[in-house]
N, CA and C atoms of all chains as a GROMACS GRO file, in nm:
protein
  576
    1UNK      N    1   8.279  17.643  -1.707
    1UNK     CA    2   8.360  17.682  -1.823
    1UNK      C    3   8.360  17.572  -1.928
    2UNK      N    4   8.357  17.585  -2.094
    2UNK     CA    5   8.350  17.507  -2.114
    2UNK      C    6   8.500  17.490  -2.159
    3UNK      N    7   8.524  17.309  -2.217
    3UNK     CA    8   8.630  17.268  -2.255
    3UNK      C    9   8.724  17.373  -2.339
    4UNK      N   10   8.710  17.423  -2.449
    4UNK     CA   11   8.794  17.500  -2.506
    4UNK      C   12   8.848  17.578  -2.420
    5UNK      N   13   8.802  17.620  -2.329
    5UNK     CA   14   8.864  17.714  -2.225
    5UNK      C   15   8.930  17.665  -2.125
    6UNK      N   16   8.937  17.566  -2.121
    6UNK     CA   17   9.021  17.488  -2.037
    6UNK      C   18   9.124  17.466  -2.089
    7UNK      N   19   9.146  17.412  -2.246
    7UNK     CA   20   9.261  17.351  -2.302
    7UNK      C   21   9.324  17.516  -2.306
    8UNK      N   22   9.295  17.624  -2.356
    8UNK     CA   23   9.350  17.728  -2.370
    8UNK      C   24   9.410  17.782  -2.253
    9UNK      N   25   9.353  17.771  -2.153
    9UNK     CA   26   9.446  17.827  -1.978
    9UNK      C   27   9.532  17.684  -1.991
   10UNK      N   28   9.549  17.543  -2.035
   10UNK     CA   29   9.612  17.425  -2.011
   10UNK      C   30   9.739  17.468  -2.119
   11UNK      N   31   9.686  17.554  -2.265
   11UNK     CA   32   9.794  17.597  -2.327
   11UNK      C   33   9.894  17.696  -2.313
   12UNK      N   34   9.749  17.850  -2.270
   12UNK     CA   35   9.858  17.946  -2.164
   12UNK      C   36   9.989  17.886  -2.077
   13UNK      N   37   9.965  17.809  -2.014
   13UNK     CA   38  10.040  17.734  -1.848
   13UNK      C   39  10.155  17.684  -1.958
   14UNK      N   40  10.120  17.581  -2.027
   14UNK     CA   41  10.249  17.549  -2.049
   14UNK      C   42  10.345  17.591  -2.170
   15UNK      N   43  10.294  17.770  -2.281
   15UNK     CA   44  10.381  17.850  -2.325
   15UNK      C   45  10.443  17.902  -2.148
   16UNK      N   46  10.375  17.963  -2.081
   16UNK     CA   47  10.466  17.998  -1.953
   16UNK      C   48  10.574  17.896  -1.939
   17UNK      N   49  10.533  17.793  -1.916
   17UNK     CA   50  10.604  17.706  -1.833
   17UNK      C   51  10.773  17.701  -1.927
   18UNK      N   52  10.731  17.694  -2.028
   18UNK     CA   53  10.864  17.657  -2.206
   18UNK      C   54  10.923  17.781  -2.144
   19UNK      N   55  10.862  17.931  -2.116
   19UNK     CA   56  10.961  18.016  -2.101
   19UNK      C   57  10.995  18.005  -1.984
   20UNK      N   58  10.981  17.954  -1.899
   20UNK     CA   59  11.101  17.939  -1.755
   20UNK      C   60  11.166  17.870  -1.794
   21UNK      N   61  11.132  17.806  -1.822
   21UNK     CA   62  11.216  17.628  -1.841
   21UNK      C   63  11.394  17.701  -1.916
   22UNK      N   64  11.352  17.779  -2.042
   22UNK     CA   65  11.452  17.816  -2.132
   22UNK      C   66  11.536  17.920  -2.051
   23UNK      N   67  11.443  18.069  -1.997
   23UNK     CA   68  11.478  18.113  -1.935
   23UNK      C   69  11.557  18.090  -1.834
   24UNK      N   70  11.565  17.973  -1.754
   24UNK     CA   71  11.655  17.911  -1.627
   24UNK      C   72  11.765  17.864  -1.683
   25UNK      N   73  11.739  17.782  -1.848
   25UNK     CA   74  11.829  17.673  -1.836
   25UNK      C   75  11.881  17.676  -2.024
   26UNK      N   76  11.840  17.797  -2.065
   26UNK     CA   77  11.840  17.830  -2.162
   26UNK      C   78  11.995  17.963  -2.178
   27UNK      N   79  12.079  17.927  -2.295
   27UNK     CA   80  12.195  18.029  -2.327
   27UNK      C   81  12.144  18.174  -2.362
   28UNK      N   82  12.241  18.272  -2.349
   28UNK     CA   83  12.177  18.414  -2.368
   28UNK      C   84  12.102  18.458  -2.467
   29UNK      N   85  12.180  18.356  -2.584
   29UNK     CA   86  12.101  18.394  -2.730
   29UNK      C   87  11.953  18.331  -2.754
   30UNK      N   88  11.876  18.313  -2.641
   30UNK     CA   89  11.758  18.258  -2.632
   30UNK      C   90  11.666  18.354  -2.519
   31UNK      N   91  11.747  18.449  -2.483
   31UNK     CA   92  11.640  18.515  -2.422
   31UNK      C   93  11.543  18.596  -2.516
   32UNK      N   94  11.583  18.632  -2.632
   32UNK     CA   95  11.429  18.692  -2.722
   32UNK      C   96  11.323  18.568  -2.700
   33UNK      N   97  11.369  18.465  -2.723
   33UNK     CA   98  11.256  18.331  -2.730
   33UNK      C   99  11.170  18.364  -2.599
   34UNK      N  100  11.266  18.343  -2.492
   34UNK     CA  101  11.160  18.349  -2.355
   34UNK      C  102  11.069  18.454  -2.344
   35UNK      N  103  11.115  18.570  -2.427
   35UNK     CA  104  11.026  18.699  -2.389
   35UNK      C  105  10.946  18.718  -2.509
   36UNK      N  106  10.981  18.659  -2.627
   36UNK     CA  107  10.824  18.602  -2.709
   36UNK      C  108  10.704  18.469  -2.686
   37UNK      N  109  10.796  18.386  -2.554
   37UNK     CA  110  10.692  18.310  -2.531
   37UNK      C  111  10.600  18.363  -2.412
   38UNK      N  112  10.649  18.472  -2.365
   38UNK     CA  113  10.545  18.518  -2.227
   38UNK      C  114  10.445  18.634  -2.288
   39UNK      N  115  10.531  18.690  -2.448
   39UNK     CA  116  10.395  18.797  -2.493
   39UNK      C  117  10.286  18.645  -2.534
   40UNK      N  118  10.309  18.554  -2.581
   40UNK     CA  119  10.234  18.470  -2.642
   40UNK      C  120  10.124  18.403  -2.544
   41UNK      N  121  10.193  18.352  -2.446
   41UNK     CA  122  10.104  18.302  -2.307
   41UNK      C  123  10.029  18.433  -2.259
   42UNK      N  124  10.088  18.559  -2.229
   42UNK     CA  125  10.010  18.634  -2.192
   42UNK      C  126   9.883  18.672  -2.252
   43UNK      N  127   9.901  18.680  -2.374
   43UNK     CA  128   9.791  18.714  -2.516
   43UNK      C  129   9.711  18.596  -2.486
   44UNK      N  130   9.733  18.486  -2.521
   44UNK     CA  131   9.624  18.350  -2.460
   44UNK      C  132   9.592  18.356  -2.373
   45UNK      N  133   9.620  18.438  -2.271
   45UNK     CA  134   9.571  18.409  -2.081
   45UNK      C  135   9.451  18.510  -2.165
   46UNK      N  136   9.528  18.652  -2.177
   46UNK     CA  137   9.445  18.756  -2.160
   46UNK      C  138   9.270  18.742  -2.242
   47UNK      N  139   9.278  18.699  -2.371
   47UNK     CA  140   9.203  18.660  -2.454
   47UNK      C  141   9.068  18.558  -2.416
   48UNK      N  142   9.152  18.425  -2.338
   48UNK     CA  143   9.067  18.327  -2.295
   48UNK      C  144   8.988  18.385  -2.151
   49UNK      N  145   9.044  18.480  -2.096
   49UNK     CA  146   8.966  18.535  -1.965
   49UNK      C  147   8.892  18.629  -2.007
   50UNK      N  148   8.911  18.751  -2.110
   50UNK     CA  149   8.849  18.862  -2.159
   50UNK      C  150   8.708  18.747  -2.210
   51UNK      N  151   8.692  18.688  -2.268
   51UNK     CA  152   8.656  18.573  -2.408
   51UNK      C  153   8.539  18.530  -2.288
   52UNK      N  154   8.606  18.423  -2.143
   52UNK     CA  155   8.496  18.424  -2.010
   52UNK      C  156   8.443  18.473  -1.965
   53UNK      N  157   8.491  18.611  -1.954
   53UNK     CA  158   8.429  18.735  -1.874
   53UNK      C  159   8.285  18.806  -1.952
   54UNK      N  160   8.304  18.831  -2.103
   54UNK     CA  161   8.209  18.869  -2.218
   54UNK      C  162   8.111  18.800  -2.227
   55UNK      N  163   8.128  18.633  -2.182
   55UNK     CA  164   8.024  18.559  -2.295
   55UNK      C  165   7.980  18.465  -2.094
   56UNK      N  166   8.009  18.481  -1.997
   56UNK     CA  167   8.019  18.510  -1.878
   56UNK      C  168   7.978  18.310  -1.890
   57UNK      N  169   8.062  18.255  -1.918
   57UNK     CA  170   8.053  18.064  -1.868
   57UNK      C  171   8.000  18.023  -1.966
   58UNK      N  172   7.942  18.064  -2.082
   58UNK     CA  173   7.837  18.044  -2.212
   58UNK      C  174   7.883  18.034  -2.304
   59UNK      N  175   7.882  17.943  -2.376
   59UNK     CA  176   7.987  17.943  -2.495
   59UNK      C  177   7.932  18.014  -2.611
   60UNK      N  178   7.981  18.135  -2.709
   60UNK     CA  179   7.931  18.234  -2.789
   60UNK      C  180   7.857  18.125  -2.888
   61UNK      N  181   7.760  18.151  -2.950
   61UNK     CA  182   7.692  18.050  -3.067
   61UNK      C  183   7.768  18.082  -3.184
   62UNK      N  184   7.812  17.951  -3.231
   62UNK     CA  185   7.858  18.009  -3.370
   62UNK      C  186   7.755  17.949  -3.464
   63UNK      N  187   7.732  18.097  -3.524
   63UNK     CA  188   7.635  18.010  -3.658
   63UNK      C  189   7.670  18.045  -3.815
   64UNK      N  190   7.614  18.026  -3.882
   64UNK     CA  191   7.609  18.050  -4.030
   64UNK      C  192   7.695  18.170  -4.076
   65UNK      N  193   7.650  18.252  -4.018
   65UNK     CA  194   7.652  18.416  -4.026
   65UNK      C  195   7.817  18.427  -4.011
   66UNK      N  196   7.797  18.396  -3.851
   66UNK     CA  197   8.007  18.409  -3.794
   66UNK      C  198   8.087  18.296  -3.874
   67UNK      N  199   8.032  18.223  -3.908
   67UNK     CA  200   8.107  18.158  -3.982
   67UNK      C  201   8.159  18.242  -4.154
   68UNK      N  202   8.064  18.242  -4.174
   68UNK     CA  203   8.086  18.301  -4.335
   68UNK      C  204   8.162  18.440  -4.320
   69UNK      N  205   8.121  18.477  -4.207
   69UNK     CA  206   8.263  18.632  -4.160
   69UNK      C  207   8.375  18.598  -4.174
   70UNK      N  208   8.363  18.507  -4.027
   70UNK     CA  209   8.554  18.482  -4.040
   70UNK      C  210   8.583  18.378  -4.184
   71UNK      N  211   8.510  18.340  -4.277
   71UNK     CA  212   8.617  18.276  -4.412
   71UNK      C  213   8.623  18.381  -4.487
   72UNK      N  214   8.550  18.499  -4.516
   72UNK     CA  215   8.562  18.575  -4.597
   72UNK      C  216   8.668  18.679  -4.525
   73UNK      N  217   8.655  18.702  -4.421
   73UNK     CA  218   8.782  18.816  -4.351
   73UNK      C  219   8.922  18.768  -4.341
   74UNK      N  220   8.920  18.601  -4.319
   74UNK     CA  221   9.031  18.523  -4.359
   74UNK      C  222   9.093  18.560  -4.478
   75UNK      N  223   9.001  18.526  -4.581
   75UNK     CA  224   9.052  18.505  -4.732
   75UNK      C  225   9.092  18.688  -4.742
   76UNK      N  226   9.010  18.775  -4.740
   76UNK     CA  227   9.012  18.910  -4.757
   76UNK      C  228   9.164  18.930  -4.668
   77UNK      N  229   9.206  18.888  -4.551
   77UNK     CA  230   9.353  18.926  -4.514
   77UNK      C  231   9.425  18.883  -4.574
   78UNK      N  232   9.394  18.758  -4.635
   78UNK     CA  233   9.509  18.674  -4.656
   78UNK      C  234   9.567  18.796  -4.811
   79UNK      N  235   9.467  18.829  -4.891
   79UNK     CA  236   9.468  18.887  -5.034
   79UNK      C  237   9.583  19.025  -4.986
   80UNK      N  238   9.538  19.092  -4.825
   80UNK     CA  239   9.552  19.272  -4.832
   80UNK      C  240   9.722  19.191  -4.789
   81UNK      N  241   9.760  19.126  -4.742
   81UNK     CA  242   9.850  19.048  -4.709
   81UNK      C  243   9.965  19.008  -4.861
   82UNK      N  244   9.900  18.920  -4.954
   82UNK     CA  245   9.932  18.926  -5.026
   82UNK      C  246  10.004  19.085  -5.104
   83UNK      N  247   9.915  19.183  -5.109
   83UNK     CA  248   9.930  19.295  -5.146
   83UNK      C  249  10.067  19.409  -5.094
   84UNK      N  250  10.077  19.341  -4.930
   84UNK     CA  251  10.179  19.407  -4.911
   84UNK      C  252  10.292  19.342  -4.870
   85UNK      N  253  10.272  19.205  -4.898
   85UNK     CA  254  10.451  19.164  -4.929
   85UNK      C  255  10.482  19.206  -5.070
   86UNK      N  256  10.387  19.202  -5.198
   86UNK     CA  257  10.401  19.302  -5.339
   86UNK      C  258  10.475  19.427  -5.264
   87UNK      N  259  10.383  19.503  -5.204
   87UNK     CA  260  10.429  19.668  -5.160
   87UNK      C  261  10.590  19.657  -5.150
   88UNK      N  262  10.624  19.544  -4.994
   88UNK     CA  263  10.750  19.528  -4.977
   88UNK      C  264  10.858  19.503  -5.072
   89UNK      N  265  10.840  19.408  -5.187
   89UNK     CA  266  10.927  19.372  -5.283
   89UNK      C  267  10.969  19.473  -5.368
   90UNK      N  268  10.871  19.578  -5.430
   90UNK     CA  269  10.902  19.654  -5.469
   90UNK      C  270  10.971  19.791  -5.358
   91UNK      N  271  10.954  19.810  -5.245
   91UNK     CA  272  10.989  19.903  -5.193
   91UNK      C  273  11.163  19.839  -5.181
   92UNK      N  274  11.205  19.716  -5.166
   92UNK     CA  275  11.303  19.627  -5.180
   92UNK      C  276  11.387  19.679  -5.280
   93UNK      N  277  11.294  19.652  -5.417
   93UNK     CA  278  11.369  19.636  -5.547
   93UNK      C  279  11.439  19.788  -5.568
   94UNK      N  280  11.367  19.866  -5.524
   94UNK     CA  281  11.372  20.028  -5.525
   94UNK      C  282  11.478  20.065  -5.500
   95UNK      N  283  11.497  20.029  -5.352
   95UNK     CA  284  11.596  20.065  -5.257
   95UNK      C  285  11.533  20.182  -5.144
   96UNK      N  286  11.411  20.194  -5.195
   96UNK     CA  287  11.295  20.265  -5.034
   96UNK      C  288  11.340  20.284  -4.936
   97UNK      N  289  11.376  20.152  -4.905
   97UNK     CA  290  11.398  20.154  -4.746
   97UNK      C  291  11.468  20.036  -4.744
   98UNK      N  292  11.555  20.039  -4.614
   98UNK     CA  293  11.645  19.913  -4.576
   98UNK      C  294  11.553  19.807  -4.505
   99UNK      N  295  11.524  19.677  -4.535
   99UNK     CA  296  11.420  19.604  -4.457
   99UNK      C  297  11.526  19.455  -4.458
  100UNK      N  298  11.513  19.449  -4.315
  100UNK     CA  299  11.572  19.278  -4.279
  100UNK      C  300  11.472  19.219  -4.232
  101UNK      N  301  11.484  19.051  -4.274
  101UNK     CA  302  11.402  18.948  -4.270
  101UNK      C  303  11.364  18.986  -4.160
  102UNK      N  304  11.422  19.017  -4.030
  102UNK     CA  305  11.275  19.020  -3.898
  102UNK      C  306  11.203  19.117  -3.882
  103UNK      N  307  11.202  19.214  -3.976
  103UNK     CA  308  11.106  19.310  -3.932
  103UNK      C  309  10.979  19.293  -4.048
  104UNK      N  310  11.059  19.229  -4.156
  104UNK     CA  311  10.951  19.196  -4.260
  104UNK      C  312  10.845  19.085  -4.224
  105UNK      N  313  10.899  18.990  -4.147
  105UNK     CA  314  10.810  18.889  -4.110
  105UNK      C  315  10.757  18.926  -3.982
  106UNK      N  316  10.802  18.950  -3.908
  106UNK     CA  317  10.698  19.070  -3.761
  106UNK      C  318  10.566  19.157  -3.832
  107UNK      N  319  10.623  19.200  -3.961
  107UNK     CA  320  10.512  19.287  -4.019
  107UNK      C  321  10.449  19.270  -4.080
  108UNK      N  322  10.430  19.120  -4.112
  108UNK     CA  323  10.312  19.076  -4.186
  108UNK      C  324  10.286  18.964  -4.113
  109UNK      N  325  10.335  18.934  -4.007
  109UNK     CA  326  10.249  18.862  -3.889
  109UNK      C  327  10.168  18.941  -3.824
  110UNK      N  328  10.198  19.072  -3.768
  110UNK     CA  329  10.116  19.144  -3.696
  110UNK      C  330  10.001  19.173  -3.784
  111UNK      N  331  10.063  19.222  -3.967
  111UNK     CA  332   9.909  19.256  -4.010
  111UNK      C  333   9.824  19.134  -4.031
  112UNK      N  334   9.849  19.040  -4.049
  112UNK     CA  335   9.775  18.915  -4.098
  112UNK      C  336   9.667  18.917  -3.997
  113UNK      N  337   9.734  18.901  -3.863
  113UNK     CA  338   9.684  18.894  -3.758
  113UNK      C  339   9.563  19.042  -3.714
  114UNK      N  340   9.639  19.116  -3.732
  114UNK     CA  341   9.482  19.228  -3.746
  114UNK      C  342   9.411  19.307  -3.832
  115UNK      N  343   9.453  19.257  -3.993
  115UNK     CA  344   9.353  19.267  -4.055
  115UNK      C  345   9.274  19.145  -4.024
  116UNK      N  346   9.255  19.067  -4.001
  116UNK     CA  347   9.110  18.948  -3.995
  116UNK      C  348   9.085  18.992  -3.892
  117UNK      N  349   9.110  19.006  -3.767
  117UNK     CA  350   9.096  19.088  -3.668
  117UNK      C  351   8.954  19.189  -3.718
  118UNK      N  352   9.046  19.292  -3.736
  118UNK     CA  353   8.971  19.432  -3.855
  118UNK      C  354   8.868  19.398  -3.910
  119UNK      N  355   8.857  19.298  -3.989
  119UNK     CA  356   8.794  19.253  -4.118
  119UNK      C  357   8.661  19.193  -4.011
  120UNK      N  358   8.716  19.097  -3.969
  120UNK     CA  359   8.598  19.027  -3.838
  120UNK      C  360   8.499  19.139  -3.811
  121UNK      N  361   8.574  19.237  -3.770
  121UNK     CA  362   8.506  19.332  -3.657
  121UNK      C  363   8.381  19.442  -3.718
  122UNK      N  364   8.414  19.439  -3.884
  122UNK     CA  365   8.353  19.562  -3.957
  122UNK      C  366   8.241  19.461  -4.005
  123UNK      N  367   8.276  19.364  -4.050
  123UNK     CA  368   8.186  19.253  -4.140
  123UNK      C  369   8.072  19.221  -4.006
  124UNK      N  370   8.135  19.189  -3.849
  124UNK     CA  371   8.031  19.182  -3.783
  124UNK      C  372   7.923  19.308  -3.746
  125UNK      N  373   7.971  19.442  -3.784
  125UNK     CA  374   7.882  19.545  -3.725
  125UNK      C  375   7.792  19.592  -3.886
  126UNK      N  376   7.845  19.529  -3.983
  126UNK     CA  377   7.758  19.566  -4.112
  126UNK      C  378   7.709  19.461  -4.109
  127UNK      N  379   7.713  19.338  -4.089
  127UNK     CA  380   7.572  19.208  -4.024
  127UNK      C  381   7.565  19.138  -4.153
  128UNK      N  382   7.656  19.166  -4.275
  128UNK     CA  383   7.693  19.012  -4.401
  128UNK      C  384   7.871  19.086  -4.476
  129UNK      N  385   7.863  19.026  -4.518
  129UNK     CA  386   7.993  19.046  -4.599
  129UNK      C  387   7.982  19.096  -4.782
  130UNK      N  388   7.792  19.101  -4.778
  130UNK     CA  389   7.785  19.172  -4.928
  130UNK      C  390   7.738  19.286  -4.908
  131UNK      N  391   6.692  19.284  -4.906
  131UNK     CA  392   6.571  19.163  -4.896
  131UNK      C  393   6.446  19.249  -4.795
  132UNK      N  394   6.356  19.217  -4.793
  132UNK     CA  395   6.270  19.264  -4.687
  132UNK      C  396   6.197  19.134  -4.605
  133UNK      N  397   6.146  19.156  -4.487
  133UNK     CA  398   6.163  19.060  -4.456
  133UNK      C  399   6.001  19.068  -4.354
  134UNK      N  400   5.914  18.962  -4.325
  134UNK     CA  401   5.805  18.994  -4.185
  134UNK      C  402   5.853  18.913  -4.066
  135UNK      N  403   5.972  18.932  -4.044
  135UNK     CA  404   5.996  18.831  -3.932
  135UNK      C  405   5.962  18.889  -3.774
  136UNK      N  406   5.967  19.041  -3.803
  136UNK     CA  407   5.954  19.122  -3.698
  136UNK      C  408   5.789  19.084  -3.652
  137UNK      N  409   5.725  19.107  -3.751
  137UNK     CA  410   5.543  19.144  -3.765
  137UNK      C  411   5.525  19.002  -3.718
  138UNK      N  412   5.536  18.855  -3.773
  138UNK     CA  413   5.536  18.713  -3.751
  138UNK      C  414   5.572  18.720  -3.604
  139UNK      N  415   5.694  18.771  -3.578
  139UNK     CA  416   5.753  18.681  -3.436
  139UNK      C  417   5.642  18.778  -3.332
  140UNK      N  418   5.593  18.923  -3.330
  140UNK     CA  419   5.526  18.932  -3.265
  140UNK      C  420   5.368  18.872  -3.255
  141UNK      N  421   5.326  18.838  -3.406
  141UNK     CA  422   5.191  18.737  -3.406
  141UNK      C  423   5.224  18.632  -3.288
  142UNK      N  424   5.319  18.598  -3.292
  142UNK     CA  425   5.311  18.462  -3.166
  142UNK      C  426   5.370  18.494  -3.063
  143UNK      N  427   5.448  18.594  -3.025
  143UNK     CA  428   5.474  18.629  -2.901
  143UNK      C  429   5.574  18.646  -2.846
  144UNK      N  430   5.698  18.597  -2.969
  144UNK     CA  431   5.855  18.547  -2.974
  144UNK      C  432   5.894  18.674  -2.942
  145UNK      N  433   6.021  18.654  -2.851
  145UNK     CA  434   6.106  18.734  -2.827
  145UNK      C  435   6.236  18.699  -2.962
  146UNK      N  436   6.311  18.798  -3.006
  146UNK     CA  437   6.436  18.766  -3.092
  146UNK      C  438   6.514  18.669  -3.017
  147UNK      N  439   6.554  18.688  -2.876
  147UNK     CA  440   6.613  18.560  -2.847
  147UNK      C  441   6.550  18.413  -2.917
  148UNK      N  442   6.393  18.416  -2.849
  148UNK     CA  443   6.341  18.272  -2.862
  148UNK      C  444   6.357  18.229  -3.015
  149UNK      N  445   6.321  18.294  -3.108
  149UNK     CA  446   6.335  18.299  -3.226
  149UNK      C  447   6.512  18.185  -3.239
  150UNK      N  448   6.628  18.298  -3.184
  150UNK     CA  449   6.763  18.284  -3.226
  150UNK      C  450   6.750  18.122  -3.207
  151UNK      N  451   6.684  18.086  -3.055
  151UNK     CA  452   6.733  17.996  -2.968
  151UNK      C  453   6.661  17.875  -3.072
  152UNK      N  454   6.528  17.896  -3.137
  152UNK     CA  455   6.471  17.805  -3.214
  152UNK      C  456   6.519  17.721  -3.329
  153UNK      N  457   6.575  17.817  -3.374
  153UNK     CA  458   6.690  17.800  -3.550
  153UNK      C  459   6.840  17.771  -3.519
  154UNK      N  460   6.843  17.794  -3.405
  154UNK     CA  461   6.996  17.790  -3.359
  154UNK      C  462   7.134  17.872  -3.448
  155UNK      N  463   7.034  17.987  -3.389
  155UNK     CA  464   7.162  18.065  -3.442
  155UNK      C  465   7.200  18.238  -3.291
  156UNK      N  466   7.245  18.334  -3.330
  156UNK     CA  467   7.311  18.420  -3.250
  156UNK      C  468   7.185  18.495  -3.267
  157UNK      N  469   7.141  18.581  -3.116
  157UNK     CA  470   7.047  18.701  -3.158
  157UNK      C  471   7.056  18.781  -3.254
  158UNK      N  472   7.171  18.812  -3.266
  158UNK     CA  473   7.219  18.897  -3.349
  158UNK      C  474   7.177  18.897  -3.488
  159UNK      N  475   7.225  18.758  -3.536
  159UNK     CA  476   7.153  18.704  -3.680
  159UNK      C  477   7.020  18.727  -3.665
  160UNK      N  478   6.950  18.739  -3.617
  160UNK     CA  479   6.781  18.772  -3.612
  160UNK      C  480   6.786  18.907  -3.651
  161UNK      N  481   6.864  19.010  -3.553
  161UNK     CA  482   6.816  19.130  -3.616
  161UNK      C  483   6.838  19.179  -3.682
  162UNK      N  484   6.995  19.124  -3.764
  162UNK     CA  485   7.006  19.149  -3.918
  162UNK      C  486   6.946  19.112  -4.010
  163UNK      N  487   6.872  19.005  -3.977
  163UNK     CA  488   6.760  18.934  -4.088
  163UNK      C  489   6.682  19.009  -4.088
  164UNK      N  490   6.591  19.067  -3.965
  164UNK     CA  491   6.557  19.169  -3.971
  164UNK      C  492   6.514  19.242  -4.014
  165UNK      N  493   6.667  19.354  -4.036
  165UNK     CA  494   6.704  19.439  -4.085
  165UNK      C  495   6.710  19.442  -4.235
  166UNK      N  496   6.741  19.320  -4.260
  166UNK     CA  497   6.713  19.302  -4.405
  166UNK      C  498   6.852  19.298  -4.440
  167UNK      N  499   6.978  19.303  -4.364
  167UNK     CA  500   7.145  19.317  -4.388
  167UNK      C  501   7.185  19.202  -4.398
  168UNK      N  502   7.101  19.066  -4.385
  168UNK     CA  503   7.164  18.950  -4.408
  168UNK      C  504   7.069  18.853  -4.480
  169UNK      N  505   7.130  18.823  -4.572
  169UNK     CA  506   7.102  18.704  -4.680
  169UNK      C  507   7.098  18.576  -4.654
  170UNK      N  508   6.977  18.502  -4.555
  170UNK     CA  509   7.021  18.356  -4.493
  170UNK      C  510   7.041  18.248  -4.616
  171UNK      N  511   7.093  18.137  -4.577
  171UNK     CA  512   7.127  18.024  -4.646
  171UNK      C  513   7.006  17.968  -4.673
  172UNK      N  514   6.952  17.902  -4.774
  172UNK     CA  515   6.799  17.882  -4.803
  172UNK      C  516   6.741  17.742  -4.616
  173UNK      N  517   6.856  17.698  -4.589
  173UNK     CA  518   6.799  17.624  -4.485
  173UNK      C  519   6.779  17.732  -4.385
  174UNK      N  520   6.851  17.811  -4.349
  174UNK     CA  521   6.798  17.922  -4.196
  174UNK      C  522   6.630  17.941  -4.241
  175UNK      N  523   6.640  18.009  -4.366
  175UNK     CA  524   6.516  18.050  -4.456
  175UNK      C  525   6.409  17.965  -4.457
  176UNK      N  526   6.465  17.841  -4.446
  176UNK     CA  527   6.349  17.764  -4.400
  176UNK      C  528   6.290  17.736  -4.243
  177UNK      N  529   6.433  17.784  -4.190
  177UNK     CA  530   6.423  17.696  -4.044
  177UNK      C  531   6.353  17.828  -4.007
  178UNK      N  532   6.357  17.959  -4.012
  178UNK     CA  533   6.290  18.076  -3.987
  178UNK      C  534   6.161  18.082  -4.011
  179UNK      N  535   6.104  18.027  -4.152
  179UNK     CA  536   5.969  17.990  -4.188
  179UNK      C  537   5.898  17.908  -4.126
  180UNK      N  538   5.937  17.803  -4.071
  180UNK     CA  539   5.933  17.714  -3.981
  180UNK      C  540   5.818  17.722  -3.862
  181UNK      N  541   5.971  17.816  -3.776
  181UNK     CA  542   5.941  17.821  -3.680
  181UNK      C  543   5.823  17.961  -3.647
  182UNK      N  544   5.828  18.010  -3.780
  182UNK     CA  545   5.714  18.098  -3.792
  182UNK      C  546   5.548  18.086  -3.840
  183UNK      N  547   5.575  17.980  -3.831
  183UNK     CA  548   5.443  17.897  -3.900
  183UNK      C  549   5.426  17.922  -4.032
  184UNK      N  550   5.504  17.954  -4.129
  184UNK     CA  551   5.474  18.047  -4.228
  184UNK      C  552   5.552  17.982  -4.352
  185UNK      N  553   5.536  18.020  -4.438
  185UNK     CA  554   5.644  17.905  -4.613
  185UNK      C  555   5.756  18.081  -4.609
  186UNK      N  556   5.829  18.034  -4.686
  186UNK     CA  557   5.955  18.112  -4.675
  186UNK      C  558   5.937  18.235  -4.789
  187UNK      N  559   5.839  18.274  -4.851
  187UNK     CA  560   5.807  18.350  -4.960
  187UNK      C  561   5.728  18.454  -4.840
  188UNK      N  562   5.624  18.412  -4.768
  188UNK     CA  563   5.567  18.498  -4.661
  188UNK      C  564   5.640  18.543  -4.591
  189UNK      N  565   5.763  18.497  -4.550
  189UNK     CA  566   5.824  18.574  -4.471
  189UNK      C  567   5.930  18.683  -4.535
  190UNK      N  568   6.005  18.596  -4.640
  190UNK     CA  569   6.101  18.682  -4.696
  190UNK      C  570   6.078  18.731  -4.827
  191UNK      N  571   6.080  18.855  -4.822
  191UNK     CA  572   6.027  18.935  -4.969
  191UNK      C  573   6.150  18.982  -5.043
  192UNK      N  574   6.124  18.897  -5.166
  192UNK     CA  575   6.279  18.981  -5.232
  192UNK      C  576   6.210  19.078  -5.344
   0.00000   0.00000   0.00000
């Protein structure tokens, strides 16, 4: 296995470890924490083993190509991102809909997180980004 | 772009791996070059010419 995959099961272990720790010795108003740090460790376990299993002990080549994907699918989320905290403000200013700070920031963490995701995934099966 | 990398790599015998493994890049990038779906950086373009025995105008036709 190589190193990156080591530090990542070394990072998995010890998000687990923060949520026992809190979980045991941690007040009630901290149990959301413990049960966002075990989706978080779990997502890193799951990822870094899916990630071993695919590329089977070999570390994926990154070249030119994957590189210039993920900055352009970066920048391209970061923009559709941009676009819909706009959406939100105005759906805000409106009176649209009732939105509190945690569901607004859950919802543009999750999209941030899978549009580049998204963006990665289309830019790699069309083989450039022009 | 059009490209003879296909026609070249079989003149010598290359598999797309050996090719990838030569330039150091992903199989993958080979067969989009290929394909003609990817636009290399003028160094791949060279390192592809290269390893093809070939100047980078023979191989890649714009």
């Amino acid at each position: 296995m190589e190193r990156k995959t080591w530090y990542l099961l070394a990072f998995s272990a010890i998000v687990f470890l923060l949520a026992a720790l809190i979980g045991f010795y941690g007040k009630d108003k901290q149990e959301n924490i413990t049960t966002d740090l075990v989706a978080i460790g779990a997502a890193i376990l799951a990822v870094t083993v899916a990630r071993e299993l695919l590329y089977k002990g070999k570390a994926p080549v990154v070249d030119e190509r994957t590189k210039k994907i993920v900055r352009f699918a970066s920048s391209y989320s970061w923009w559709l991102s941009y676009v819909l905290i706009a959406i939100l403000i105005l759906v805000d200013q409106f009176n649209l809909a009732t939105l509190s700070a945690q569901s607004v920031l859950g919802l543009v963490f999750f999209f941030m997180v899978f549009s580049q995701f998204a963006l990665r995934f289309y830019f790699e099966r069309k083989g450039d980004v022009e | 772009m059009k490209t003879r990398i296909k026609e070249l790599r079989a003149r010598y015998g290359m598999t797309q791996e050996d090719l990838a493994n030569k330039v150091g890049v992903r199989r993958e990038t080979i067969v989009f070059l290929e394909q003609g779906k990817y636009n290399p950086s003028l160094r791949l373009a060279h390192d592809v010419a290269k390893a093809l025995k070939s100047r980078i105008d023979d191989v890649f036709v714009f």
